[in-house]
KOLPAKE-851224 format. One record per residue (C-alpha): x, y, z; residue in one letter. Coordinates in Angstrom, 3 decimals. Last residue first. Example, Ala and Ser with C-alpha at 12.3 -4.5 7.8 and 13.67 -1.06 7.14 Angstrom:
residues 2
         px         py         pz   type
     13.670     -1.060      7.140      S
     12.300     -4.500      7.800      A
***
This chain:
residues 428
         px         py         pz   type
     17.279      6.660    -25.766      X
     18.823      4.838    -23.084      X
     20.218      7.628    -21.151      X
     23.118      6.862    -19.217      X
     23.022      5.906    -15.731      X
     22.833      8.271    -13.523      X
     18.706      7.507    -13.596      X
     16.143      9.378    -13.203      X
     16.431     12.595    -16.033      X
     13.426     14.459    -16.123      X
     12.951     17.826    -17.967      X
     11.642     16.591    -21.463      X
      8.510     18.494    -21.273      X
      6.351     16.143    -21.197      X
      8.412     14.549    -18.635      X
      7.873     17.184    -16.567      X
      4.328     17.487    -17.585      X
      3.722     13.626    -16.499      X
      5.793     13.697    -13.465      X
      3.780     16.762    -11.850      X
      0.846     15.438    -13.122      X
      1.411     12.098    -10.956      X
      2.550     13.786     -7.781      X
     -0.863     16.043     -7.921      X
     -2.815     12.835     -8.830      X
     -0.953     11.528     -5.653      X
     -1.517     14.087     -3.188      X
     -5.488     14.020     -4.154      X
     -5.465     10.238     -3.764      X
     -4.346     11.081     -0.098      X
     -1.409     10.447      2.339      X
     -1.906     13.727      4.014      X
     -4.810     12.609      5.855      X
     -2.194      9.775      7.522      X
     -1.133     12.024      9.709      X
     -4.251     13.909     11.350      X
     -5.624     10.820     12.171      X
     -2.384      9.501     13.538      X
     -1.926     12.999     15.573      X
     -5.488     11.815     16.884      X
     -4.741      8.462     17.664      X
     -1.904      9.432     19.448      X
     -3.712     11.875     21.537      X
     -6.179      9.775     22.435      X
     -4.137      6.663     23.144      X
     -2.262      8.978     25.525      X
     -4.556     10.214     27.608      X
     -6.255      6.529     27.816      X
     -2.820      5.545     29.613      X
     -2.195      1.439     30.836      X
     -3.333      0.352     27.997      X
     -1.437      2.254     25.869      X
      1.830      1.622     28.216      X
      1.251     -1.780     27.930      X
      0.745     -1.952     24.981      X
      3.690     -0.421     23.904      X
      5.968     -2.453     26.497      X
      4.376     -5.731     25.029      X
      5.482     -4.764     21.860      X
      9.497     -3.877     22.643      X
      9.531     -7.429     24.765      X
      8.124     -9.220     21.402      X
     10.774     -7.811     19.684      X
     10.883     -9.488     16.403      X
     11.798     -6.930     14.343      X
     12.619     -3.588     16.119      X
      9.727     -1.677     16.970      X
      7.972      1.401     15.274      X
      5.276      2.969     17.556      X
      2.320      5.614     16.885      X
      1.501      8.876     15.264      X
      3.684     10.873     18.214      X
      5.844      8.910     20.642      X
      7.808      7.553     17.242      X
      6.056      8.686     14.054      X
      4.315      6.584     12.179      X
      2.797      7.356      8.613      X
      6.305      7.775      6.585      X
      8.393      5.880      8.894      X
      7.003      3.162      9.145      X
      5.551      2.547      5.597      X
      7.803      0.580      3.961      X
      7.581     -1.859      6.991      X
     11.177     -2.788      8.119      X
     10.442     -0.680     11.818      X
      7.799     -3.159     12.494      X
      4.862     -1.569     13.142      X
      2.714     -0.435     16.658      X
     -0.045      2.072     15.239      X
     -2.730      3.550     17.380      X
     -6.086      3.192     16.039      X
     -8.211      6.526     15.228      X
    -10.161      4.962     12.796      X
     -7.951      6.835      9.389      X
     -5.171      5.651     11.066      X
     -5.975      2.079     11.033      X
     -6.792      2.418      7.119      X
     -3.417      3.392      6.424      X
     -1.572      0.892      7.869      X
     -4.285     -2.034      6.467      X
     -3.082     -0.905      3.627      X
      0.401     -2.512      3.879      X
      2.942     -0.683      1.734      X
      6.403     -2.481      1.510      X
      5.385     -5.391      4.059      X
      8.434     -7.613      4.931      X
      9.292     -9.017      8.432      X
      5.510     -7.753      9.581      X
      5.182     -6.673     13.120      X
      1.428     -5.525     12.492      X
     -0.196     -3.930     15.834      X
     -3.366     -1.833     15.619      X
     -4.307     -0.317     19.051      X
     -7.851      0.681     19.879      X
    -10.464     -1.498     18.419      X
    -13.810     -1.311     17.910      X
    -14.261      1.135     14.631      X
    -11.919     -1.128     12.947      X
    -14.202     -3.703     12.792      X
    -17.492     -2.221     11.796      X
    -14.916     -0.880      8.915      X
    -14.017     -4.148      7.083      X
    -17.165     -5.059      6.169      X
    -17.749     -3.407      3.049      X
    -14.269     -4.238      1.842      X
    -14.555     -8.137      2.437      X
    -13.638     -9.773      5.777      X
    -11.579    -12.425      6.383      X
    -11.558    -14.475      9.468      X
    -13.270    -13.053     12.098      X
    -11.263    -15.007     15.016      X
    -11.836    -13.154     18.762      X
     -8.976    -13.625     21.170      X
     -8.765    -13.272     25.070      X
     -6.023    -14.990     26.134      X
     -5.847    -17.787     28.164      X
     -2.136    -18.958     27.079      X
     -3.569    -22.016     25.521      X
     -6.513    -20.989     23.952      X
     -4.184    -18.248     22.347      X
     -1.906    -21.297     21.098      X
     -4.844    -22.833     19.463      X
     -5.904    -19.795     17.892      X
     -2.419    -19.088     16.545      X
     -1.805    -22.913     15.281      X
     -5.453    -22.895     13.780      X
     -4.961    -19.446     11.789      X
     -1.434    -19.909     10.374      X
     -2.164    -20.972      7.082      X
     -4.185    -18.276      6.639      X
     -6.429    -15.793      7.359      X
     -7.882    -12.167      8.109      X
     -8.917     -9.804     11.062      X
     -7.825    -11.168     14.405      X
     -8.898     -9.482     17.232      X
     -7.045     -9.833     20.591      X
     -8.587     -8.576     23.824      X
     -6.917     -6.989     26.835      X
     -7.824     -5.914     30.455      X
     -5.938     -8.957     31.616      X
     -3.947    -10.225     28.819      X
     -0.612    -10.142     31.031      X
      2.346     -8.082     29.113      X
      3.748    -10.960     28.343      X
      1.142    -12.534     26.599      X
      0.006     -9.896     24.687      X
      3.496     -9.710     23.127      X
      3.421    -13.455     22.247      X
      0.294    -12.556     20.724      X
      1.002     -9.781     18.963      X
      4.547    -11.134     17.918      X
      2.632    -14.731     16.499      X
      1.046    -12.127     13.882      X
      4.605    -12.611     12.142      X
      3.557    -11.111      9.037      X
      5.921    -13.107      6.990      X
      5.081    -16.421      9.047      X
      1.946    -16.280      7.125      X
     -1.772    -14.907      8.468      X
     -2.651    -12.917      6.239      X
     -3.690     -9.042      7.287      X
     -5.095     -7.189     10.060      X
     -4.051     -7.879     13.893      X
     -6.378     -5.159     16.351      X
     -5.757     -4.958     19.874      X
     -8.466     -4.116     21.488      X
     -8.475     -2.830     25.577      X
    -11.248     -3.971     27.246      X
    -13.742     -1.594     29.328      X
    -16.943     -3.852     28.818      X
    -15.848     -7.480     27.585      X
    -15.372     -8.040     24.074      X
    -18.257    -11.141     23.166      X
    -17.966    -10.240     19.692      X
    -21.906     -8.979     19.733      X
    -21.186     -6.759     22.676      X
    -18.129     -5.126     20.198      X
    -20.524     -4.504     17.936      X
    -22.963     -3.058     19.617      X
    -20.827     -0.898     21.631      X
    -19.325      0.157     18.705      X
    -22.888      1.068     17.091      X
    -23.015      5.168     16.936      X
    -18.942      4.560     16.303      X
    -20.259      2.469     12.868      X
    -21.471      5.857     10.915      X
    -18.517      7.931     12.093      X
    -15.786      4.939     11.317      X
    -18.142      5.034      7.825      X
    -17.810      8.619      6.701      X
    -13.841      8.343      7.716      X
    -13.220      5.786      5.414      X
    -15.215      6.899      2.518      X
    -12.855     10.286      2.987      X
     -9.644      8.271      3.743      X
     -9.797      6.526      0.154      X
     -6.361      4.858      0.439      X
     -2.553      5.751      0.062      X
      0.634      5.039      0.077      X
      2.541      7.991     -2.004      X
      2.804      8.566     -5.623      X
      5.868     11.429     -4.993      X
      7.641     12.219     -7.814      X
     11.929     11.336     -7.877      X
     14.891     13.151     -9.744      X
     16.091     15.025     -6.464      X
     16.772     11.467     -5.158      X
     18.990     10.398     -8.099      X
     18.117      7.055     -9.454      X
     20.749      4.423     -9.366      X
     19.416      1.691     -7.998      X
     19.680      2.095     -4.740      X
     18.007      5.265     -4.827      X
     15.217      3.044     -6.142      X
     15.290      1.197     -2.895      X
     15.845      4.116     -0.858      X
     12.400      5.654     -2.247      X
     10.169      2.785     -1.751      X
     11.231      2.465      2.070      X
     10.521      6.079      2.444      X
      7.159      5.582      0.398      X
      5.507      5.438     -2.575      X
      7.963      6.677     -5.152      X
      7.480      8.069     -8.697      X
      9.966      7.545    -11.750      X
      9.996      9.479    -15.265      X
     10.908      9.181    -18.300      X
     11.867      5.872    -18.227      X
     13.946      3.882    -20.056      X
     16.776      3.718    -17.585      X
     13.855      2.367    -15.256      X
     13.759     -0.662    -16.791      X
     17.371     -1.409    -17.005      X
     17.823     -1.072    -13.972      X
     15.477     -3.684    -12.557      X
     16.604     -6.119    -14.192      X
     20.314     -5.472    -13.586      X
     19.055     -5.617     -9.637      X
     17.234     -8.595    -10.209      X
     20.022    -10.282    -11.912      X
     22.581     -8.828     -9.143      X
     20.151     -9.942     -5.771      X
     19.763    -13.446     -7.352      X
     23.614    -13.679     -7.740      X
     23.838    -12.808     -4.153      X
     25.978    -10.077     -2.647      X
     24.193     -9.213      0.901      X
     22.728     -6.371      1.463      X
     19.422     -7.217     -0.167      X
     19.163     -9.862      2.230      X
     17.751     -7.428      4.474      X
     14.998     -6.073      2.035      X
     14.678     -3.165      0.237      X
     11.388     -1.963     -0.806      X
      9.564     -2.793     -3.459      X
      5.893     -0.306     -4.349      X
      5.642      0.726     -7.777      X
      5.887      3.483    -10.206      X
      6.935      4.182    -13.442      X
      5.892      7.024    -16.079      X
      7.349      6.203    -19.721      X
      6.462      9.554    -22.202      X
      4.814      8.357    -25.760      X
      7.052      8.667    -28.793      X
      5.511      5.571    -30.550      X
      8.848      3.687    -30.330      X
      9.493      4.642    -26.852      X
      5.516      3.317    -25.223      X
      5.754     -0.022    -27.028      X
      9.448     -0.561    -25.500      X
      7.988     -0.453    -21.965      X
      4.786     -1.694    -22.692      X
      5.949     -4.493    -24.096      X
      8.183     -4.764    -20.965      X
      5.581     -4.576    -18.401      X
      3.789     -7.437    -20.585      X
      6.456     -9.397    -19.893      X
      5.917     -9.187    -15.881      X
      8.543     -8.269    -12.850      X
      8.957     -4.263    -13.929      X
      6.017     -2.601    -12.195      X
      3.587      0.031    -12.226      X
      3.707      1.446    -15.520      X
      1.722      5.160    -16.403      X
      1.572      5.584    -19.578      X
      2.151      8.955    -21.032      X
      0.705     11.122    -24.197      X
     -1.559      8.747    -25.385      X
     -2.591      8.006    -28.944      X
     -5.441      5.606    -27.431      X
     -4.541      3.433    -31.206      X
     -1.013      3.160    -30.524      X
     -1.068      1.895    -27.241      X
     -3.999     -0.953    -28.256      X
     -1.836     -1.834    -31.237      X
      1.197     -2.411    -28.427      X
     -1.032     -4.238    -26.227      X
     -1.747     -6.729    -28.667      X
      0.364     -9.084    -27.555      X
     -0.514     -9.417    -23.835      X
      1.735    -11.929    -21.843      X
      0.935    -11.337    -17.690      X
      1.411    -14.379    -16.208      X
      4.500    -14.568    -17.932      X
      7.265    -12.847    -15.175      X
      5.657    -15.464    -12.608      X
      2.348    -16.198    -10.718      X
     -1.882    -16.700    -11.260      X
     -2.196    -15.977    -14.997      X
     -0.926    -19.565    -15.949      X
     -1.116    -20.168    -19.914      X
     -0.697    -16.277    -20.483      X
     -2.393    -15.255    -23.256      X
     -3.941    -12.136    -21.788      X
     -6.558    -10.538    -23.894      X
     -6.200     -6.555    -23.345      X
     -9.019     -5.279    -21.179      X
    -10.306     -1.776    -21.458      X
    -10.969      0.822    -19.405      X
    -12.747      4.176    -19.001      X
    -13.314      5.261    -15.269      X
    -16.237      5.768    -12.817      X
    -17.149      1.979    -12.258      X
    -14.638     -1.028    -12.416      X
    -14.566     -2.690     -9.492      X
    -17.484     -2.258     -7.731      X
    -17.627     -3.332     -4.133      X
    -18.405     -6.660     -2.871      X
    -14.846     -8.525     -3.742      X
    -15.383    -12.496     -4.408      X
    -12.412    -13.924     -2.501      X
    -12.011    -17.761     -2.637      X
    -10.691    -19.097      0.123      X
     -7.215    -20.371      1.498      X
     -6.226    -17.309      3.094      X
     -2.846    -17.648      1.794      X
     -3.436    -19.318     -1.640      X
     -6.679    -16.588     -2.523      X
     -8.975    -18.487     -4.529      X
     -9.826    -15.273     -7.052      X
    -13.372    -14.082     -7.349      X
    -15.447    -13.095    -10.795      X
    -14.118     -9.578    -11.443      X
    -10.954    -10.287     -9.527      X
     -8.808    -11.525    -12.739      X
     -9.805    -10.032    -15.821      X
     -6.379     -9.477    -16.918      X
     -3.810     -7.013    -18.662      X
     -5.962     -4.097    -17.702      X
     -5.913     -1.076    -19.782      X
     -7.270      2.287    -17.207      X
     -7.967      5.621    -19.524      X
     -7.327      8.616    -18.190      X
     -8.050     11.912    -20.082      X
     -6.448     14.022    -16.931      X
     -5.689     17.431    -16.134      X
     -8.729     18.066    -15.159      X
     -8.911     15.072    -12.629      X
    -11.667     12.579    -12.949      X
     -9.370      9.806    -14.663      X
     -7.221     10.262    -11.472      X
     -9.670     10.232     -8.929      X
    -11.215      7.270    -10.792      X
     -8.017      5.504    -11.011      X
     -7.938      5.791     -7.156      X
    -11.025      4.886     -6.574      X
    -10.566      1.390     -8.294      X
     -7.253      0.791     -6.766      X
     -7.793     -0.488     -3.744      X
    -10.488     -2.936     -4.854      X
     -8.614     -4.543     -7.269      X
     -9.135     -5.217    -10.996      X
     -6.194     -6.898    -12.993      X
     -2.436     -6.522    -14.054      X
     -2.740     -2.106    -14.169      X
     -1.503     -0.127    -16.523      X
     -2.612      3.620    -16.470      X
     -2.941      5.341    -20.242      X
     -3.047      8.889    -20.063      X
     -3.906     12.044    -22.409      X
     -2.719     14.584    -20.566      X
     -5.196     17.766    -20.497      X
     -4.342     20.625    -22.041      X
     -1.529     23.170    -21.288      X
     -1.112     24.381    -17.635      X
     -4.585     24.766    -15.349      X
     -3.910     21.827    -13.774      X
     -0.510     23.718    -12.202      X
      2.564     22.201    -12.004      X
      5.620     23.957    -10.236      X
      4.655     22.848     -6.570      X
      5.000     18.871     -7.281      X
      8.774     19.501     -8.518      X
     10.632     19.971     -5.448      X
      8.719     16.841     -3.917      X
      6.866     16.282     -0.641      X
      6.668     19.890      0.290      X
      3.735     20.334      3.073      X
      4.364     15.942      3.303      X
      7.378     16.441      4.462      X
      8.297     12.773      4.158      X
     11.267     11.450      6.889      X
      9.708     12.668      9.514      X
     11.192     10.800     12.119      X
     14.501     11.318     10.880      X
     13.767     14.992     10.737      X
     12.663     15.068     14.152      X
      9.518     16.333     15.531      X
***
């Protein structure tokens, strides 16, 4: 394996993350932002908060999620079917945002600082820059002496090379953030050159990597293989077809027109195309599989206790995405033994798919470079096997664990006053 293709050790992900113990000093007392409930973080927090060298406490700047959000690009409401906010302390801060939906002030929380000052935390863990409430954290945090841990998930994009005023604002924005921090986590390769972009040194980064609850995962892709064949009968997925599995919203921006174009070309025969999700896109995609005779079954979107009957049935997942800094749906493929074909500009790539080995990365928009994968996958059950199982084995390293390790690591460093991110000077 290369070292361009593995681009994250993940046996020595950071120089720091093997000098912290849990047994060291007391537990850090730890306040974790977060804008509103989501599924995908829930079990996270409580991995955290249930970590010895953790008091975590969870303060939510809105209650958005617990009673369904209409979601713009899948045009429905989403009412999530999991708990949201079980396992951890938390508290909501009263948002008085007029519109909590979009923008730097959907998020403006006043009494944040008095609810800072009264948890008398040791850190706070930040994940973002782009709100108010961000900042009055920010700030908050310095004047009552308590350490500034960022992280969050941007990754360059390809206009970011050019020299736009837009580009320089939100680059001075987003500099000046992380000058007052005390320490800075990435959470991914694409993550990590963006903040090396600007301005913090490489060697001064924690590792928060991409990642979802593989164990519940993996319990349920063993439960639902007993009824794949079930499943897939009840689709209408004809005996001995290939899947090919699209996840995610259907917008131009994750290009889900590549699969099918790609499907197209490399003859649908033998193939089926599985759409999990929606959007604006749904009736001109479905239409133009009708057209092209292929094979395509429409769930639509599924909540998180669903999602895994799904997964279980296919056999190649296949997001081209233009821009997609840390799709989920990535991770949770591996973790059901799907083979991976990405877009080489997802934050992700090359972190969880390795060329030939975990999976595929294509160039952007290369419908020919798809249809060769799957082809080839189709056309080789040795290989799907093996792939799927070096993606298994992959993406188990991208674990809650790993990043409750990356976040103590951060937290006593800065604790300790050894972190310096940014080559800027200090702002304190």
């Amino acid at each position: 394996m290369s070292n361009a293709a593995n681009e994250l050790d993940m046996d020595n992900t950071s120089p720091h993350s093997e000098n912290v113990q849990a047994s060291e000093g007391s537990p850090i007392r730890l306040a974790i932002l977060a804008m509103h409930p989501v599924p995908y973080h829930s079990t996270l927090y409580r991995s955290i908060c249930d970590a010895p060298a953790f008091e975590g406490k969870v303060i939510y700047l809105d209650t958005m999620g617990l009673k369904g959000i209409y979601e713009k690009e899948f045009g429905t409401k989403i009412e999530w079917d999991i708990p949201l906010l079980e396992g951890f302390d938390h508290e909501f801060v009263p948002n008085h945002a007029r519109n909590n939906e979009s923008g730097a002030f959907s998020r403006f929380n006043p009494g944040l600082p008095a609810v800072l000052k009264r948890g008398q935390f040791d850190a706070i863990l930040i994940q973002g820059y782009s709100i108010v409430s961000f900042w009055i954290a920010l700030f908050s945090a310095r004047r009552l002496g308590i350490k500034v841990i960022w992280r969050g998930e941007v990754t360059l994009k390809p206009s970011d090379a050019s020299s736009g005023l837009r580009r320089q604002v939100r680059d001075a924005v987003v500099r000046a953030f992380l000058r007052r921090c005390d320490a800075v986590m990435y959470t991914c390769a694409g993550n990590k050159d963006f903040l090396t972009h600007q301005g913090v040194r490489g060697e001064a980064l924690y590792p928060f990597l991409c990642a979802v609850d593989n164990d519940r995962l993996r319990a349920e892709h063993k439960k639902n293989a007993l009824q794949s064949a079930q499943i897939r009968q009840e689709l209408g997925i004809p005996d001995g077809n290939i899947v090919v599995l699209f996840c995610g919203r259907l917008t131009p921006r994750k290009r889900p027109f590549d699969v099918l174009e790609a499907i197209r070309k490399t003859g649908s025969s033998g193939l089926s195309f599985v759409i999990m999700g929606d959007g604006p896109l749904r009736q001109e995609l479905l239409d133009s599989a009708s057209n092209h005779n292929i094979h395509t079954v429409f769930l639509g979107f599924m909540n998180q206790s669903k999602i895994s009957r799904y997964y279980t049935i296919a056999d190649i997942f296949c997001l081209p995405s233009e821009y997609d800094p840390s799709p989920k749906a990535l991770n949770e493929a591996m973790n059901f033994l799907l083979v991976p074909i990405v877009s080489e500009t997802i934050g992700t790539a090359r972190d969880l798919v390795v060329n030939g080995d975990t999976g595929f990365q294509v160039p952007l928009g290369d419908t020919d470079a798809i249809a060769a994968r799957i082809a080839e996958l189709r056309g080789d059950a040795g290989m799907r096997q093996r792939m799927a199982e070096r993606a298994l084995e992959r993406v188990a390293h991208f674990s809650f664990a790993s990043n409750v390790a990356g976040l103590e690591a951060a937290c006593r460093a800065a604790l300790k006053g050894h972190t310096t991110p940014s080559r800027s000077a200090n702002a304190r």
